[in-house]
N, C-alpha and C positions, 0 to 999 in steps of 0.2 A: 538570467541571461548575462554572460561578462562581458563586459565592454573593452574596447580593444586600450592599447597601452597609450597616455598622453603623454606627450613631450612637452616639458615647461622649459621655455629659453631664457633663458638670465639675460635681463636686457645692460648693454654695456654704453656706457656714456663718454666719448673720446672728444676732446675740444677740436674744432675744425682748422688745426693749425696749418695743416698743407694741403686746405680746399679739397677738393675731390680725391688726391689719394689715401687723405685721411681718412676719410668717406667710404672708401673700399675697403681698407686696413678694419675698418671697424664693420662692416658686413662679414668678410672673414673670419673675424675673432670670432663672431656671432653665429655662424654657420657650424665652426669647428664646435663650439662647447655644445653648439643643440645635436649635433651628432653624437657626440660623447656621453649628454644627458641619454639620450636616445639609447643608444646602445646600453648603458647601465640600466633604465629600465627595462629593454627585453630581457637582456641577460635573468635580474631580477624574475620576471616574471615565466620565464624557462624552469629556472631552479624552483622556486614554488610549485609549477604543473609536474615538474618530475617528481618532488617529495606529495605530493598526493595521487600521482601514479601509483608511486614506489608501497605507498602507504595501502593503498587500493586492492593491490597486488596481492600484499600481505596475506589481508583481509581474503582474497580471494583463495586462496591457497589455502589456508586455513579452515574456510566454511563452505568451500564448494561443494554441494551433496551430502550435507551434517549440518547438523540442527545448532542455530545463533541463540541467544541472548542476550539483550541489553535491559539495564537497569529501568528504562526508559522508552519510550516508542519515539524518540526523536533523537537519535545521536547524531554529533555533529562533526566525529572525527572518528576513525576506521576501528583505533584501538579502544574504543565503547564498545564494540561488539565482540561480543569473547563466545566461544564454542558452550554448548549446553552440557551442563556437566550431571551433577543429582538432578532430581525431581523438582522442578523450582515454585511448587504449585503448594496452595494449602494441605496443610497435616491434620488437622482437627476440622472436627464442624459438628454443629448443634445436631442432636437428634432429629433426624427426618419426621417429618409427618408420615401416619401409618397410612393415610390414601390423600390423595390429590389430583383434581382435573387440573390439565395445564392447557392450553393452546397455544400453538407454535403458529404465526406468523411471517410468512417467506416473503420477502422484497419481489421478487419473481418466481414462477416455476421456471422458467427460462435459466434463471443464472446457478450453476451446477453447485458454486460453491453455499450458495443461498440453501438450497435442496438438501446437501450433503450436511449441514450444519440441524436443520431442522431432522433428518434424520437422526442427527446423533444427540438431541433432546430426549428424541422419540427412546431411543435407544436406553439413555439415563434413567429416564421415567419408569420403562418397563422393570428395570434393574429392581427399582423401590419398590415395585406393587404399582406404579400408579397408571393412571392414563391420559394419553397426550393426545393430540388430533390437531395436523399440519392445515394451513388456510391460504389460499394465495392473494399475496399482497397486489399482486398482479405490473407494479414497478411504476406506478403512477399513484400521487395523492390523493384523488377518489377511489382508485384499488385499497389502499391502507386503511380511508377513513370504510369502507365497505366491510373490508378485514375485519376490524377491531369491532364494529357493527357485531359481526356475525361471532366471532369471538365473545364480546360480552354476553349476547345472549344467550349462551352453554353455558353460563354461571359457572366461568371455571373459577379456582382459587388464584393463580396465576396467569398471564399471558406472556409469552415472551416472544420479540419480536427479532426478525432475524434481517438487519439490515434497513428495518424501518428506521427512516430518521424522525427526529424527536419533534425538527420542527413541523414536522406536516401532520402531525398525530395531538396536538398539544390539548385539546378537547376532548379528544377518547381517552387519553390518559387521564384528564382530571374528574372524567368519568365511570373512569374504571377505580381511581382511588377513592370517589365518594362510595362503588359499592365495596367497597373492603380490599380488592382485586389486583394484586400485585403483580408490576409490570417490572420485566429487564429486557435490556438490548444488547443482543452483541452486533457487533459490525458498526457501529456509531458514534459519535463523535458527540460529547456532552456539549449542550447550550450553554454558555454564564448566566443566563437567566432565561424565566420563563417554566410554563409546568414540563415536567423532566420523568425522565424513566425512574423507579425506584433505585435500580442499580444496572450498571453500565458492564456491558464483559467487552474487552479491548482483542479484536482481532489481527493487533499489532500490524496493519496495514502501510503508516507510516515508517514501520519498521522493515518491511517487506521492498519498499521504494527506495529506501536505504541502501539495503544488499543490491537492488539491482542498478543501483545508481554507480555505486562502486565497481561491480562488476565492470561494466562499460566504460566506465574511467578507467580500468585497467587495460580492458580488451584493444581499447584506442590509444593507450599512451596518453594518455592525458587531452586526445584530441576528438573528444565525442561532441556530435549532432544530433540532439534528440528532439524529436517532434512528439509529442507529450499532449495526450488524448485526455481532457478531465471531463469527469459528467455534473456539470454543476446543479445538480438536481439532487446532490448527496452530498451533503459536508462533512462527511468522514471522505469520501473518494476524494473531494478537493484537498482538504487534510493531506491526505497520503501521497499524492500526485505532488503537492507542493512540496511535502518534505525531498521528492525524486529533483525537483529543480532545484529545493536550498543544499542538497549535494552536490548538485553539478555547478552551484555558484563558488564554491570554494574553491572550483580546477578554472585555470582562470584561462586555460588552454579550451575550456571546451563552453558550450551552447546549447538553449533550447526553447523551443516554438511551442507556442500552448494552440492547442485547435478545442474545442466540445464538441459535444454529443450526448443526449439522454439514452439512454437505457433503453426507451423506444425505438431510438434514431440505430444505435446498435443492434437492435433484432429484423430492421430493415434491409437486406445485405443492398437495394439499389443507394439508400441511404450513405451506408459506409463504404460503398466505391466512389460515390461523388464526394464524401469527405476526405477520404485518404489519398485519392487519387489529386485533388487538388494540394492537398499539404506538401505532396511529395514536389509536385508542380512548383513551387513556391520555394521548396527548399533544395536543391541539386546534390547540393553538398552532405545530406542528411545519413546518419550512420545508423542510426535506429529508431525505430516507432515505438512507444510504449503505451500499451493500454490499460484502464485501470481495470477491468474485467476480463474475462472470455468471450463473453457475450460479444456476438462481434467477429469474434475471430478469423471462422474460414474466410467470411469475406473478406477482410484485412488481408489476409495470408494472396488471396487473389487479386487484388486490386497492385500490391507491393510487386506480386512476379508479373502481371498485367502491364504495369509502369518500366519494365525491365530493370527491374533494382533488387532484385530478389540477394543477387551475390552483395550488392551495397548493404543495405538497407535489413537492417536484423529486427527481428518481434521483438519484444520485451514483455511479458506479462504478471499478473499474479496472482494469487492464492492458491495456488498447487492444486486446484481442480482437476477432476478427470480427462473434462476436454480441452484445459492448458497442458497437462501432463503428456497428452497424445497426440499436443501439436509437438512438445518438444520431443518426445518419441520417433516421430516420423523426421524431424530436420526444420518444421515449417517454422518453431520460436526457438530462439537460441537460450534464452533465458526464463525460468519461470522459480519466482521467490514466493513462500505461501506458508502458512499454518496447518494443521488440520481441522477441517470446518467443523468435524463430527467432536472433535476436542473441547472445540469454542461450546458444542452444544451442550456440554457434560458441564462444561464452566458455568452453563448459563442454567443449568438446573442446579447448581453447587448454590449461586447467591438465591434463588427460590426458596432453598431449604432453608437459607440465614434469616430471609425474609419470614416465612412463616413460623420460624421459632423466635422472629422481634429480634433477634441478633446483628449487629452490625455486617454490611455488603463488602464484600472484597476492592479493591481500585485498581486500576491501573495494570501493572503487570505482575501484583499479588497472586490474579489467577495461573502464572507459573507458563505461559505457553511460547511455545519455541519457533523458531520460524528457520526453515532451512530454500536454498537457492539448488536448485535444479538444474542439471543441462544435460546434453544426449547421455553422456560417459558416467552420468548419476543419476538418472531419473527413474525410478521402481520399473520392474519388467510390464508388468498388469497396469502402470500408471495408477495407481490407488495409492495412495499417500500414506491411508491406516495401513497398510499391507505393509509396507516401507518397513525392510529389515533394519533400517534405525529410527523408527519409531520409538517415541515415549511409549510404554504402556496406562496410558492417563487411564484406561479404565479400571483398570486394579487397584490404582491409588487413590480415585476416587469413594472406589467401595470399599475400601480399608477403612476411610475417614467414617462411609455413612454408614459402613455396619452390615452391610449390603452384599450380597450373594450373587 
């Protein structure tokens, strides 16, 4: 949140040689320089939210409806993110195992992009010969430790988890590594300590809060209100949501209110009208909502035109999910930034094979994956993101590397 401009007065010392008009003389000086101070720092602070408008802009014009890039899943300035050019994903990789059980792990059947990502495991796997079998994580910590439960016991070779976080699993993980049982996460956010996934795939989410961070600093001129929905029951969403406010901290024209909600609390729609419906309460001035899922959504969409703020008050969402895609279809989200989850899934079968050939795990944004911003004038006819006539074709490149048919 930026705080507003402070005025420092230069305090001035005048001897009281003509009593009280001296007195005056010297309140006046003191008035004049704090308006002038005063003035210099608006000014100053005008020109700053213009060059990160200006800058914002760029960026938007640039990447609107095409696929971004950055070196990193946290950039801190507009021109970090450059357009997606070759294929930025691994060239090589160890020879596949000739069969493999895997189980795939969903955070929720509820959240689309959760589903659509374990699909395209499933999808991977079949590619190799192998076979996969999806489990619901159910979006609660006794749902995952239950998962992993049921998971280990199909003696898979692997398990991978789709949006489990690392901390609510740290025992089935060290469970699954006594039986030999190799674990990756996409959609997660590594611990510094503590037992850990074998390898980590980055669903570039921080990346994703970026674009639409900027976006709305453009949209606004430098003058965005965001009310910024985090599910603190996931430290990758807090992750990502954070990096959405450490963009908006750098526009010093614009602001943002943090509210939560779990995952639960969003498949609740009476839930998220008493939430949204009070934030908006709270905040009059608010120029857009941003959520860290879908999940949630219609009733978000209703509580907003509920409140009569519909023309105010813009969605923001992300992962390019089906049913973020067909709110921004219909007009309901103005914004939706996202990866393909079926991408991240092929990512997350890509470190499986490194893993069972003992080969070192990919990091970071090694696994190549792009992330593009959506709105009405860009967003796929079918809403399907693989469909998406500027889609990578990550599946070709993948089976180029494994050999794979």
């Amino acid at each position: 949140m930026n705080s507003t401009a402070r005025t420092r007065t230069a305090g001035r010392r005048v001897r009281l040689a003509f009593g009280g008009m001296a007195l005056a003389t010297t309140v006046l000086l003191t008035a004049c320089s704090s308006g002038s101070d005063s003035s210099t720092s608006t000014d100053l602070k005008k020109s700053a939210t213009s060059e990160v408008a200006k800058g914002a802009e760029t960026l938007v014009t640039s990447t609107m409806g095409k696929f971004s890039y950055s070196a990193g899943d946290f950039p801190v300035k507009p021109d970090q993110i450059k357009p997606y050019s070759s294929w930025k994903g691994p060239t090589s990789a160890p020879t596949p195992a000739a069969k493999a059980n895997i189980q795939v792990i969903v955070c929720s059947k509820s959240a689309a992009a959760c589903v659509s990502s374990a699909n395209g495991v499933v999808a991977a796997a079949k590619a190799l010969g192998w076979s996969a079998n999806i489990v619901d994580g159910g979006g609660t910590p006794q749902g995952y430790s239950q998962a992993f439960d049921t998971a280990i016991s199909r003696k898979p070779d692997a398990i991978i988890g789709i949006a489990v976080p690392t901390l609510a699993v740290g025992d089935k993980l060290a469970e699954a590594r006594a039986k030999g049982i190799i674990t990756v996460v996409n959609g997660d956010t590594q611990p510094k300590s503590g037992t850990l996934y074998d390898a980590y795939v980055s669903f570039r989410m921080p990346l994703m809060e970026s674009l639409l961070a900027y976006a709305e600093i453009a949209r606004t001129n430098g003058k965005a209100d965001s009310i910024v929905v985090t599910d603190p029951s996931a430290p990758s969403l807090i992750e990502a949501m954070g990096q959405y406010k450490k963009v908006m901290a750098t526009c010093s024209g614009c602001r943002t209110t943090d509210v939560s909600w779990k995952i639960t609390d969003a498949s609740d729609p009476t839930k998220v009208n008493s939430i949204i419906t009070g934030a908006l309460a709270k905040n009059p001035n608010a120029t857009s909502l941003v959520l860290p899922y879908s999940v949630g959504l219609p009733a978000a969409v209703q509580a907003v035109a509920s409140a009569g703020k519909a023309d105010q008050v813009k969605i923001l969402v992300k992962d390019a999910d089906s049913a973020g895609l067909e709110a921004v279809s219909s007009g309901q989200v103005l914004y939706n930034a996202g990866a393909s989850p079926a991408w991240a899934g092929w990512a997350a079968v890509d470190q499986v094979i490194r893993g069972l050939a003992k080969k070192p795990y990919l990091a970071g944004d090694k696994t190549g994956l792009g992330v593009v911003t959506f709105d009405k004038a860009t967003v796929p006819a079918d809403t399907d993101i693989d469909k998406w006539s500027g889609m990578v074709d990550f599946a070709s490149e993948y089976k180029k590397i494994w050999g794979a048919s």
